[in-house]
mmCIF file as gemmi writes it, N, C-alpha and C atoms, coordinates in Angstrom:
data_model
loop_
_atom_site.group_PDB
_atom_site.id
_atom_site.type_symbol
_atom_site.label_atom_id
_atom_site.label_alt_id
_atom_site.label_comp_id
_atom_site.label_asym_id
_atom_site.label_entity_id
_atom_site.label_seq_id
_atom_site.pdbx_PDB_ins_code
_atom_site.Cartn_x
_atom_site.Cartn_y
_atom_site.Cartn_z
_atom_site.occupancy
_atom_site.B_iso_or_equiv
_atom_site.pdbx_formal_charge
_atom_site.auth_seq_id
_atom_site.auth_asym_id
_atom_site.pdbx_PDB_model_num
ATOM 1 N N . UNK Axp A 1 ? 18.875 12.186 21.08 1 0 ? 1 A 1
ATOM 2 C CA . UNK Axp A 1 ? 19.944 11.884 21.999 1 0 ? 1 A 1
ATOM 3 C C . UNK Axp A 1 ? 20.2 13.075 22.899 1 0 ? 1 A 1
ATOM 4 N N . UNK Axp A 2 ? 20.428 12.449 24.329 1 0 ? 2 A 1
ATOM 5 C CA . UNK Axp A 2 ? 21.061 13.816 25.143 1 0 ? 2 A 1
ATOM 6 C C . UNK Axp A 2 ? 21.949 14.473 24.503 1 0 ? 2 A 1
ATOM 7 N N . UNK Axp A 3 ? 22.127 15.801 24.965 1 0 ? 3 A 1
ATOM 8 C CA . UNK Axp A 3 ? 23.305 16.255 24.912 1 0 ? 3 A 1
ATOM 9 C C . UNK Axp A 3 ? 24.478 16.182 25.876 1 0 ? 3 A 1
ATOM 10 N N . UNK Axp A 4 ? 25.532 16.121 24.883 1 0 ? 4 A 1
ATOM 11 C CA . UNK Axp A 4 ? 26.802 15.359 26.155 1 0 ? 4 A 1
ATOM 12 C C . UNK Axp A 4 ? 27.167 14.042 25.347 1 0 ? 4 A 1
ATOM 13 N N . UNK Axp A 5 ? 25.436 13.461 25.082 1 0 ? 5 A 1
ATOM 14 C CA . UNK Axp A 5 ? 26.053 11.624 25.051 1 0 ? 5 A 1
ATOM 15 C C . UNK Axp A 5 ? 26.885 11.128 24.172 1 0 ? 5 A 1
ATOM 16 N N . UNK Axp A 6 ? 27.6 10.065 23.848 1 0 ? 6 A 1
ATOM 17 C CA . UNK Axp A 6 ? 28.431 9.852 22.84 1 0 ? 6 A 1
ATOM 18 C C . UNK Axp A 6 ? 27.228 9.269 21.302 1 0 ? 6 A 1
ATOM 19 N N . UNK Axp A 7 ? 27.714 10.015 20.478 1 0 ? 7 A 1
ATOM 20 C CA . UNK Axp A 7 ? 26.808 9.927 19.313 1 0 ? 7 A 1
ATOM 21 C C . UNK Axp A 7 ? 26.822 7.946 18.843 1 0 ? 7 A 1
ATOM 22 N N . UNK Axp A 8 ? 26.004 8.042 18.335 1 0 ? 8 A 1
ATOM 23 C CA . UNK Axp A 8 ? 25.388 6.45 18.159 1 0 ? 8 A 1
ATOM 24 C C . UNK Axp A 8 ? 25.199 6.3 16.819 1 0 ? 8 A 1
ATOM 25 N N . UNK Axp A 9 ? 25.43 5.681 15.854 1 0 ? 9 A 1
ATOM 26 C CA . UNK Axp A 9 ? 25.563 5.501 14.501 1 0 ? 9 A 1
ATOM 27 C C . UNK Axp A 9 ? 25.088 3.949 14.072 1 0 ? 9 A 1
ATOM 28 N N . UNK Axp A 10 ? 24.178 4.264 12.923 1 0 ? 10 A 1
ATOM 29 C CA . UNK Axp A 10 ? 24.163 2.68 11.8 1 0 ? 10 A 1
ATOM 30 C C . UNK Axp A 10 ? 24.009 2.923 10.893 1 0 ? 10 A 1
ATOM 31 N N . UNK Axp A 11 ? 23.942 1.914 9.757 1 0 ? 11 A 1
ATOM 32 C CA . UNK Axp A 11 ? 24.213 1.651 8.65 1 0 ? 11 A 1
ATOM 33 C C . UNK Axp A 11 ? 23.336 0.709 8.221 1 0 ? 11 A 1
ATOM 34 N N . UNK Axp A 12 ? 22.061 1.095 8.296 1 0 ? 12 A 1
ATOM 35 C CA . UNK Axp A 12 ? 20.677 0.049 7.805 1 0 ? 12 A 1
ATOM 36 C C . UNK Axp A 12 ? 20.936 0.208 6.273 1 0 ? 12 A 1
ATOM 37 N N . UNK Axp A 13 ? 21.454 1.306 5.826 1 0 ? 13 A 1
ATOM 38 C CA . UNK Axp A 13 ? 20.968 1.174 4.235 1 0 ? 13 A 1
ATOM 39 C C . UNK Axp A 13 ? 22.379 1.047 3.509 1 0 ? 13 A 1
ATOM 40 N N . UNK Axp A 14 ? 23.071 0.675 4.15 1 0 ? 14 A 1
ATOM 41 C CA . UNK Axp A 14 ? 24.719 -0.064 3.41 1 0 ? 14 A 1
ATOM 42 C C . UNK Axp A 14 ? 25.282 0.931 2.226 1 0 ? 14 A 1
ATOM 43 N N . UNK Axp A 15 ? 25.205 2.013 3.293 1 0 ? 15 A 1
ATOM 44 C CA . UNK Axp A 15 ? 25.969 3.143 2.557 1 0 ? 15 A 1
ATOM 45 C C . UNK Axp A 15 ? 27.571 2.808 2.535 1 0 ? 15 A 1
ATOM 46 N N . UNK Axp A 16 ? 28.498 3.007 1.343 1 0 ? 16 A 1
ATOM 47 C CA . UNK Axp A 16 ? 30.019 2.453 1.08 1 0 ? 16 A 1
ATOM 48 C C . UNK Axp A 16 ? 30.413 3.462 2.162 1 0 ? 16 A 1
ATOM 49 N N . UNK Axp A 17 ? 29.85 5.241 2.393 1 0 ? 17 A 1
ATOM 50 C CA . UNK Axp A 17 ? 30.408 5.636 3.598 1 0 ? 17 A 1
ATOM 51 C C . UNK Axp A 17 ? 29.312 6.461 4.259 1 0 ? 17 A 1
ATOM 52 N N . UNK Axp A 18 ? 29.755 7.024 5.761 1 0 ? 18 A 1
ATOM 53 C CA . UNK Axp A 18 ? 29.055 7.805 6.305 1 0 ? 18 A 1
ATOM 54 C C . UNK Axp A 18 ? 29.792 8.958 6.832 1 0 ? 18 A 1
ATOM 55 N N . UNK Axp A 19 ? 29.55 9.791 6.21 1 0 ? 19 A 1
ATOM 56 C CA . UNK Axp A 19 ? 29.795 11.125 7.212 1 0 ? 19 A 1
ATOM 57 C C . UNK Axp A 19 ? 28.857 11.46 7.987 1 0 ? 19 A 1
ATOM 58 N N . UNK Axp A 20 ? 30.247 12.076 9.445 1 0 ? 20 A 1
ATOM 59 C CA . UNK Axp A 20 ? 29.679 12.046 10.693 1 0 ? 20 A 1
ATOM 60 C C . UNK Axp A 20 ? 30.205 13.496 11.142 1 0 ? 20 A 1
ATOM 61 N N . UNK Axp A 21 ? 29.523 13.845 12.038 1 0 ? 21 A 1
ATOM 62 C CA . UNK Axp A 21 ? 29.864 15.371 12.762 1 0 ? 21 A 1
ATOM 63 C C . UNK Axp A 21 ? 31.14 15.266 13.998 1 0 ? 21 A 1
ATOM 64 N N . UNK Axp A 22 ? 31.242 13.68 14.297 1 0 ? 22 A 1
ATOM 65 C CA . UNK Axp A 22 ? 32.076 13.478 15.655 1 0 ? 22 A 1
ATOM 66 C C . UNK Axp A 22 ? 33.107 12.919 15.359 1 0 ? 22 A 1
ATOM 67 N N . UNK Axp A 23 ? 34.405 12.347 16.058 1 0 ? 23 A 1
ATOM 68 C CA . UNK Axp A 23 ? 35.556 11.697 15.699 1 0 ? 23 A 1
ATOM 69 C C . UNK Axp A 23 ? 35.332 10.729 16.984 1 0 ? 23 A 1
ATOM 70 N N . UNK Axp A 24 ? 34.528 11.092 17.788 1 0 ? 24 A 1
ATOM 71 C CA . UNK Axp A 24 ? 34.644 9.661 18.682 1 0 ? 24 A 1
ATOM 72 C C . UNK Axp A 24 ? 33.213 9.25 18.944 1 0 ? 24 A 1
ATOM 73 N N . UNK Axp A 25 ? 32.58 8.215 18.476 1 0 ? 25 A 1
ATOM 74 C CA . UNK Axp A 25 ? 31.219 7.549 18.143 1 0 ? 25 A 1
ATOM 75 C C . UNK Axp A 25 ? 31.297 6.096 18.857 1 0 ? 25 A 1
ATOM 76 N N . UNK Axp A 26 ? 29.791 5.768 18.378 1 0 ? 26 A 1
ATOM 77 C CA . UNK Axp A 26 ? 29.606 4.202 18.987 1 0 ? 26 A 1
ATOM 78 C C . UNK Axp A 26 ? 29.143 4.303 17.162 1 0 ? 26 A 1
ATOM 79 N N . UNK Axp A 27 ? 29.105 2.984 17.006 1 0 ? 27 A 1
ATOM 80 C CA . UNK Axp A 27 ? 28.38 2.302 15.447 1 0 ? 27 A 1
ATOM 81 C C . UNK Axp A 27 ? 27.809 0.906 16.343 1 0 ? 27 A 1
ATOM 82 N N . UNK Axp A 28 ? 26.777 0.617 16.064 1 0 ? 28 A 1
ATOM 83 C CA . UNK Axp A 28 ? 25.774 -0.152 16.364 1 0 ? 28 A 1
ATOM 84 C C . UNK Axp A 28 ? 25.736 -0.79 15.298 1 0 ? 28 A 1
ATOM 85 N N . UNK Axp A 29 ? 26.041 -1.052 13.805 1 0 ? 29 A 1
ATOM 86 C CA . UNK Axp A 29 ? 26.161 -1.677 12.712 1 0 ? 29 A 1
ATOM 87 C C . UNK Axp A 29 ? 24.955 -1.246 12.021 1 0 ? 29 A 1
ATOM 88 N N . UNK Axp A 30 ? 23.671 -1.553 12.316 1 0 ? 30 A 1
ATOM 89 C CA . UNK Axp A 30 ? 22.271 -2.059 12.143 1 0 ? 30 A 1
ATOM 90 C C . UNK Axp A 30 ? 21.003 -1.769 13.108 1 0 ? 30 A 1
ATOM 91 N N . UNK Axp A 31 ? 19.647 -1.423 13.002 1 0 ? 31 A 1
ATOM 92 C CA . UNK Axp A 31 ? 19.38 -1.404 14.033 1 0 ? 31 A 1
ATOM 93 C C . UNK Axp A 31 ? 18.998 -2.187 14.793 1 0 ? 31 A 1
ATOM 94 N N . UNK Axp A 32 ? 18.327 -2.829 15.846 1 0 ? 32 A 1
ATOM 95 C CA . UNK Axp A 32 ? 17.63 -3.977 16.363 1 0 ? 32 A 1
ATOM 96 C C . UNK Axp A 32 ? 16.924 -4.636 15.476 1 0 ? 32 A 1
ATOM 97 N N . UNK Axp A 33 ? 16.697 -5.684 16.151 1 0 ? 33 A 1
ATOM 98 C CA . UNK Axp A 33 ? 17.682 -6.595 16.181 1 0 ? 33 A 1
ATOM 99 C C . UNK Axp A 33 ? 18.585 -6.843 15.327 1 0 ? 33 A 1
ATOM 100 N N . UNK Axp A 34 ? 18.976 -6.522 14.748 1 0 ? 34 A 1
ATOM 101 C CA . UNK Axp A 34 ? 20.323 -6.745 14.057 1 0 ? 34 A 1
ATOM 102 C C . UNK Axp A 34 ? 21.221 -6.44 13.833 1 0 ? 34 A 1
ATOM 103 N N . UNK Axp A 35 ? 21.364 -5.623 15.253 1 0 ? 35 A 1
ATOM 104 C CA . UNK Axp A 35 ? 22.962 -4.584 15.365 1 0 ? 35 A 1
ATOM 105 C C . UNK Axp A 35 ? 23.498 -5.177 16.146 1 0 ? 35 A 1
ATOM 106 N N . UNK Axp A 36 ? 24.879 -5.162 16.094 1 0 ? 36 A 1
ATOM 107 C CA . UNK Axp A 36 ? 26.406 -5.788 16.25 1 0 ? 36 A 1
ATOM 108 C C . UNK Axp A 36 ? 26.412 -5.257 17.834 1 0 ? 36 A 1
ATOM 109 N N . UNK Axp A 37 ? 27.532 -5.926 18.583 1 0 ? 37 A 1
ATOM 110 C CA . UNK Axp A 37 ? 27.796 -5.108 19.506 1 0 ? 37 A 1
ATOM 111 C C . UNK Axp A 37 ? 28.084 -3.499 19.583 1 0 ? 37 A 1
ATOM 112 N N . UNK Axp A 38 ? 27.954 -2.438 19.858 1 0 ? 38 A 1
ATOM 113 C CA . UNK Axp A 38 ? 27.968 -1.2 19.726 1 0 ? 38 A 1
ATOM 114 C C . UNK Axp A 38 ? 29.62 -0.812 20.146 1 0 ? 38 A 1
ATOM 115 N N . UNK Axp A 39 ? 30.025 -0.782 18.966 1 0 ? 39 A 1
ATOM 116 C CA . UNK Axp A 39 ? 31.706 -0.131 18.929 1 0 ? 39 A 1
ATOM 117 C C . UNK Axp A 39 ? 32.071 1.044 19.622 1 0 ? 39 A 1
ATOM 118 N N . UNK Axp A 40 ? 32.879 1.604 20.182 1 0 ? 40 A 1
ATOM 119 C CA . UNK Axp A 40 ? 33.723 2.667 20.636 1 0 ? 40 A 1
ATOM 120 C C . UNK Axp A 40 ? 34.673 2.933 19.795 1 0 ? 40 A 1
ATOM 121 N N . UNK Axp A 41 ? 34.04 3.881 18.52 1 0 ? 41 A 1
ATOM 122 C CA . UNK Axp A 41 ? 34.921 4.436 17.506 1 0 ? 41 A 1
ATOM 123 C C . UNK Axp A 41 ? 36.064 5.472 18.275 1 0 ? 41 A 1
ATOM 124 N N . UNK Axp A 42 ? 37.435 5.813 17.948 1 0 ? 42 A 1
ATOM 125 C CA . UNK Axp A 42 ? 37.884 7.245 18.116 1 0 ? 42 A 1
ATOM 126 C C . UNK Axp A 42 ? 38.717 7.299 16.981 1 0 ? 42 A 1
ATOM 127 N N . UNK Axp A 43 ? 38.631 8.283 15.993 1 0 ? 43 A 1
ATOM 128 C CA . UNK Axp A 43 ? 39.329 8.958 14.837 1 0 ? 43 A 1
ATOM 129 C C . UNK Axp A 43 ? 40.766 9.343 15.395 1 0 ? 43 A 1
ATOM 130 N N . UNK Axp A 44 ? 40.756 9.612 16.537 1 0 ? 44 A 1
ATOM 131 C CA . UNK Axp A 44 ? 42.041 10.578 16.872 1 0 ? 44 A 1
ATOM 132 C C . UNK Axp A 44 ? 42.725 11.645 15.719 1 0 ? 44 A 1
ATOM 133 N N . UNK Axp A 45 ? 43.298 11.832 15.609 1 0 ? 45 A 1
ATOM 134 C CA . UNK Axp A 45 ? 43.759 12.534 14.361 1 0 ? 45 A 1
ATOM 135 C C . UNK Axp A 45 ? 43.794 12.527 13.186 1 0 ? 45 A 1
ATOM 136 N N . UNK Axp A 46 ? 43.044 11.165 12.454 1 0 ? 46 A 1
ATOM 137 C CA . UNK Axp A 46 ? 42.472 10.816 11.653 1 0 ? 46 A 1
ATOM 138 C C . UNK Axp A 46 ? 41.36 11.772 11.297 1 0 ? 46 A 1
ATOM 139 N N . UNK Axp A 47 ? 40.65 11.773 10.035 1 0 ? 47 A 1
ATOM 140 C CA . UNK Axp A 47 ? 39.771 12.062 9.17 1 0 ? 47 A 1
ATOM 141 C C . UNK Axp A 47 ? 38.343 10.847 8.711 1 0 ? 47 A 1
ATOM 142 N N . UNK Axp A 48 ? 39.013 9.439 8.925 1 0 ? 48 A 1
ATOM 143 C CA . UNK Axp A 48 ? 38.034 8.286 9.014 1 0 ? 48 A 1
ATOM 144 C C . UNK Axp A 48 ? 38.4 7.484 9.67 1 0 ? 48 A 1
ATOM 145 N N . UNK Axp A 49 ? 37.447 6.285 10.07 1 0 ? 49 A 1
ATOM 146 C CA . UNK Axp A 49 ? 37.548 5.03 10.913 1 0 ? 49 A 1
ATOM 147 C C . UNK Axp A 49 ? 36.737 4.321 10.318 1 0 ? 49 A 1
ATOM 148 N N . UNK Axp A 50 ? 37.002 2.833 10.391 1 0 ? 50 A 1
ATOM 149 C CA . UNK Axp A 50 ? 36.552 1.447 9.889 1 0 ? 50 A 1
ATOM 150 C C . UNK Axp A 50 ? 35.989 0.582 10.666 1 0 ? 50 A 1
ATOM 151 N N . UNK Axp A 51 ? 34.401 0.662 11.027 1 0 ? 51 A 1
ATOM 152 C CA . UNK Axp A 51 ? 33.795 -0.386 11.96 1 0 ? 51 A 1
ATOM 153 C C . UNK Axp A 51 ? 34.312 -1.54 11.986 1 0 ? 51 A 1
ATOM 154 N N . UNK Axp A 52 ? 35.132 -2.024 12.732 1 0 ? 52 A 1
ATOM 155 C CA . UNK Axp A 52 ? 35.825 -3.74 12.577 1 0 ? 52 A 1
ATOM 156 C C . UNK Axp A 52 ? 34.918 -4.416 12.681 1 0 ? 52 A 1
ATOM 157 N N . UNK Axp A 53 ? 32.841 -4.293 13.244 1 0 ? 53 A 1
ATOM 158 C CA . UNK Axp A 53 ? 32.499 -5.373 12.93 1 0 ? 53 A 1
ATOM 159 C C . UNK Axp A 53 ? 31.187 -5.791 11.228 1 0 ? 53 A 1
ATOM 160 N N . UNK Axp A 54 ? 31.439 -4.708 11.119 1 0 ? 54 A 1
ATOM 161 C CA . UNK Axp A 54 ? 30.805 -4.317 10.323 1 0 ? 54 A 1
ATOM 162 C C . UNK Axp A 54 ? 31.31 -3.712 8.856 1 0 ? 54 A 1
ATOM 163 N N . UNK Axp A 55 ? 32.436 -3.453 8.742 1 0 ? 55 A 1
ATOM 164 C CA . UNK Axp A 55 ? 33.334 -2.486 8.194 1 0 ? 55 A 1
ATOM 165 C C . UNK Axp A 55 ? 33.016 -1.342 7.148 1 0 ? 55 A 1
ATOM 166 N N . UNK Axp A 56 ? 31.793 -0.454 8.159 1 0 ? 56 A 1
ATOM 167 C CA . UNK Axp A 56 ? 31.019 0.63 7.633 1 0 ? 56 A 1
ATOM 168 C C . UNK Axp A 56 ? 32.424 1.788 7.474 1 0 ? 56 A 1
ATOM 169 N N . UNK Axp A 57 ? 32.649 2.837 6.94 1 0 ? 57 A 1
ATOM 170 C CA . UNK Axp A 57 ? 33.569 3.699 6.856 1 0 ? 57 A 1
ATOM 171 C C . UNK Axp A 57 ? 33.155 5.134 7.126 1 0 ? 57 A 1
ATOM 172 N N . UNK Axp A 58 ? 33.141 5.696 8.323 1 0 ? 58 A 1
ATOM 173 C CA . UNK Axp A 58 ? 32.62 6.588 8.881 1 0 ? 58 A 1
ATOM 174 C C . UNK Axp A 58 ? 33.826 8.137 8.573 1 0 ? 58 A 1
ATOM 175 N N . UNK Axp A 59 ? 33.4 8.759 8.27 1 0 ? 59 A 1
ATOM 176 C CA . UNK Axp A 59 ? 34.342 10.147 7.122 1 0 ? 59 A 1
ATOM 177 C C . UNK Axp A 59 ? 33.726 11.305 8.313 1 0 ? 59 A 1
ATOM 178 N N . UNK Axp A 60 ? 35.029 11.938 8.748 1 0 ? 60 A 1
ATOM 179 C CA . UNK Axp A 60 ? 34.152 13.35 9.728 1 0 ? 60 A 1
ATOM 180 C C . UNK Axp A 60 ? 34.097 14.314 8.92 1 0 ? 60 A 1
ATOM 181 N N . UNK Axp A 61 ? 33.34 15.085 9.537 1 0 ? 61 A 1
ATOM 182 C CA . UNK Axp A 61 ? 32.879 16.401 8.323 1 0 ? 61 A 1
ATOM 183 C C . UNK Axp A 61 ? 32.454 17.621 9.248 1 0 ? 61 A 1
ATOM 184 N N . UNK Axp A 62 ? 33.326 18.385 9.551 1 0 ? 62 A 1
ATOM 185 C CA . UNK Axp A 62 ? 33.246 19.158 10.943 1 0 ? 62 A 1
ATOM 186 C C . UNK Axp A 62 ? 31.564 20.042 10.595 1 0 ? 62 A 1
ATOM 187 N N . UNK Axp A 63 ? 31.24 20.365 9.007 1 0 ? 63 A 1
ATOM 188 C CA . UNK Axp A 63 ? 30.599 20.942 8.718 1 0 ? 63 A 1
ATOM 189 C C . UNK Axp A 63 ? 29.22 20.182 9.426 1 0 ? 63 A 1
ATOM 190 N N . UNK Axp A 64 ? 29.438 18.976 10.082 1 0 ? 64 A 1
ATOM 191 C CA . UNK Axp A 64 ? 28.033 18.444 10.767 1 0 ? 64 A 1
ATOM 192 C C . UNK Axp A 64 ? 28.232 18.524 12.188 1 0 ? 64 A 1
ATOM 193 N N . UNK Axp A 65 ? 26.873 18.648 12.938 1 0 ? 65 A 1
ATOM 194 C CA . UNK Axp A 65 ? 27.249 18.843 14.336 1 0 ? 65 A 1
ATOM 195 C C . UNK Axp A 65 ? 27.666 16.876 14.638 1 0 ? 65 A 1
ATOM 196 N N . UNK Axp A 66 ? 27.125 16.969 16.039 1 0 ? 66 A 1
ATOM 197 C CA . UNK Axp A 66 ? 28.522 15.897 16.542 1 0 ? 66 A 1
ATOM 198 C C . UNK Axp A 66 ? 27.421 14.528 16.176 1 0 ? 66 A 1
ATOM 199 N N . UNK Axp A 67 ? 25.933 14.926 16.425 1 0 ? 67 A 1
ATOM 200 C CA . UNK Axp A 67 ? 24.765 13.934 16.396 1 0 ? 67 A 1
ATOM 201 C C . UNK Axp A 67 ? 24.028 13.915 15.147 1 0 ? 67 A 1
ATOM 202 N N . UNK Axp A 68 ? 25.116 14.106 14.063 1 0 ? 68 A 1
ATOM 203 C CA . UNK Axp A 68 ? 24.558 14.251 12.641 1 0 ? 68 A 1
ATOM 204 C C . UNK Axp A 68 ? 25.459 13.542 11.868 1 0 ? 68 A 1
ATOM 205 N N . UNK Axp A 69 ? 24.644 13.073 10.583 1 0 ? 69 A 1
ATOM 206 C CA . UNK Axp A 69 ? 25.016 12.21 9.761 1 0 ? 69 A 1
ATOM 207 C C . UNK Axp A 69 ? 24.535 12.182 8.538 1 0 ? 69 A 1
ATOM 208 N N . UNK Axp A 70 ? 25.625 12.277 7.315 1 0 ? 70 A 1
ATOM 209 C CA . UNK Axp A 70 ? 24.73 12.349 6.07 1 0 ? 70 A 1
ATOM 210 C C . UNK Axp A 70 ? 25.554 10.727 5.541 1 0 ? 70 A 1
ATOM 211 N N . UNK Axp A 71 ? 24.545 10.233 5.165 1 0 ? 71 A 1
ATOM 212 C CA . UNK Axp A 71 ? 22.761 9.864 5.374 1 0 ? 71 A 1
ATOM 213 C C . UNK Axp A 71 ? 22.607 10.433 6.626 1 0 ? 71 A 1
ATOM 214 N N . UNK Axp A 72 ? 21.259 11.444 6.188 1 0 ? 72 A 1
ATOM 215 C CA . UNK Axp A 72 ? 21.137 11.633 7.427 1 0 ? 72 A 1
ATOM 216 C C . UNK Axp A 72 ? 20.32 10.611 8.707 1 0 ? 72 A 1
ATOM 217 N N . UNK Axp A 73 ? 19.875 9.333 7.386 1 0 ? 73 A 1
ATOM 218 C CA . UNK Axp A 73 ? 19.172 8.37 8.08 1 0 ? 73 A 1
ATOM 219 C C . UNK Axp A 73 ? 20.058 7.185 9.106 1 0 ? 73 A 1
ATOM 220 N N . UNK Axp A 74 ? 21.423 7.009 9.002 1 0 ? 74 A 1
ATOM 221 C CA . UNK Axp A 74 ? 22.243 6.754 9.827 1 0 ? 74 A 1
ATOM 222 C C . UNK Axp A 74 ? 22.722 7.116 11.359 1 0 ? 74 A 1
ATOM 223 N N . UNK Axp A 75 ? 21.968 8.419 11.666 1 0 ? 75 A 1
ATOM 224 C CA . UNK Axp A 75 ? 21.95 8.646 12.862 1 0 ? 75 A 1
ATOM 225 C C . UNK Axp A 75 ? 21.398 7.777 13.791 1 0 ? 75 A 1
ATOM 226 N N . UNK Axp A 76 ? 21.602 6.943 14.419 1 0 ? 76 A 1
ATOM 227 C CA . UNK Axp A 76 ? 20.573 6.175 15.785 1 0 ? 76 A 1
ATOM 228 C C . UNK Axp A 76 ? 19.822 6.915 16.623 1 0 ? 76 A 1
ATOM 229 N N . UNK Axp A 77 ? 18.706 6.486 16.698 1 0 ? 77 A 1
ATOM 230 C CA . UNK Axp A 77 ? 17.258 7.403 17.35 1 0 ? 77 A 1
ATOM 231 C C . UNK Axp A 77 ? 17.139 6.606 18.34 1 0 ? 77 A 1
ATOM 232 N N . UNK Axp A 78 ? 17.391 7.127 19.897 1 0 ? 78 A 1
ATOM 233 C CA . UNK Axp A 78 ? 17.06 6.761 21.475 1 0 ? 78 A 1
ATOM 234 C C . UNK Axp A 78 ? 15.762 5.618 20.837 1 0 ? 78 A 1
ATOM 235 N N . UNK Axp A 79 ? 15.051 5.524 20.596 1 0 ? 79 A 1
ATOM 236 C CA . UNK Axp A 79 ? 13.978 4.431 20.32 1 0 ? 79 A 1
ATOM 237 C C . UNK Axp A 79 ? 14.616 3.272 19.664 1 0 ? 79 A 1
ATOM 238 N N . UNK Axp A 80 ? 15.129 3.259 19.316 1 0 ? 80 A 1
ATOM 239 C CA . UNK Axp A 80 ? 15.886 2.575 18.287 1 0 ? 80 A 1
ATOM 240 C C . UNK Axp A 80 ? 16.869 1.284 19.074 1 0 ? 80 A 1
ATOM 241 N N . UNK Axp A 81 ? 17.928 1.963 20.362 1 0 ? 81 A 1
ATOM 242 C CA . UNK Axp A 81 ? 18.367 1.334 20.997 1 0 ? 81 A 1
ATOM 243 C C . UNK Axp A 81 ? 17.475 0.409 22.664 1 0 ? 81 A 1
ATOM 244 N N . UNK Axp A 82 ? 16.662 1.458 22.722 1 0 ? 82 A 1
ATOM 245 C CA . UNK Axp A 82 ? 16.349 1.495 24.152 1 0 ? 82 A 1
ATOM 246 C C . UNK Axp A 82 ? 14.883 0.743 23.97 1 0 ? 82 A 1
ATOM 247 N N . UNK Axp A 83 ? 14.317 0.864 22.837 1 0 ? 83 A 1
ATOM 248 C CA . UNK Axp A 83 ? 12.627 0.54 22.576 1 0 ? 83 A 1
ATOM 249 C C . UNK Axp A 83 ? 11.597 1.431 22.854 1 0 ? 83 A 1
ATOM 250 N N . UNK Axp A 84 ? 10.755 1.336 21.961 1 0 ? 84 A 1
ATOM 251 C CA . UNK Axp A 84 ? 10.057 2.861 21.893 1 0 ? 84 A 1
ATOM 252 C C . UNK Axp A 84 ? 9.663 3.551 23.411 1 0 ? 84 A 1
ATOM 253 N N . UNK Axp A 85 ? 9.05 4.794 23.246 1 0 ? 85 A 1
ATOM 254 C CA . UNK Axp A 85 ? 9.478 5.667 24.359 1 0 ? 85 A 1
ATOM 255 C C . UNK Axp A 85 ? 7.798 5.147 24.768 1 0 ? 85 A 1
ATOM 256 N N . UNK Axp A 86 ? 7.221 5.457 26.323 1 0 ? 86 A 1
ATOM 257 C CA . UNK Axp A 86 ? 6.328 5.388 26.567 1 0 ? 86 A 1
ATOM 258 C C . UNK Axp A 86 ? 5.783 6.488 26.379 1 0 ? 86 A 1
């Protein structure tokens, strides 16, 4: 992912939670085809948020940067959304 962009998140392997490096994310649910519309998470002063379509539970953890995620397999990979790179 660029840097700058708003971090992109899923939940292929139905983790109960995900810690994330950011407080304001997209969650994609799943990846293609079988991801949800792509949410506009914001924590605001919160510590977690609850995908409403999906209801993955995303936990911040400042100790990760903003495009990181443990699982770290929950991160969304530009290929992933866009289709592989040429």
């Amino acid at each position: 992912m660029a840097e700058g962009s708003t971090p992109l998140f899923h939940n292929d392997i139905g983790a109960r939670r995900v810690r994330i490096g950011a407080k304001e994310f997209m969650c994609m649910g799943a990846s293609p085809p079988f991801d949800h519309p792509h949410e506009f998470l914001d924590m605001g002063g919160d510590t977690e948020a609850i995908c409403p379509y999906c209801s993955t539970v995303y936990v911040y953890d400042p100790a990760l940067g903003a495009h990181e995620a443990d699982p770290a397999s929950c991160v969304a990979k530009p290929e992933a959304v866009h289709g592989k790179a040429a």
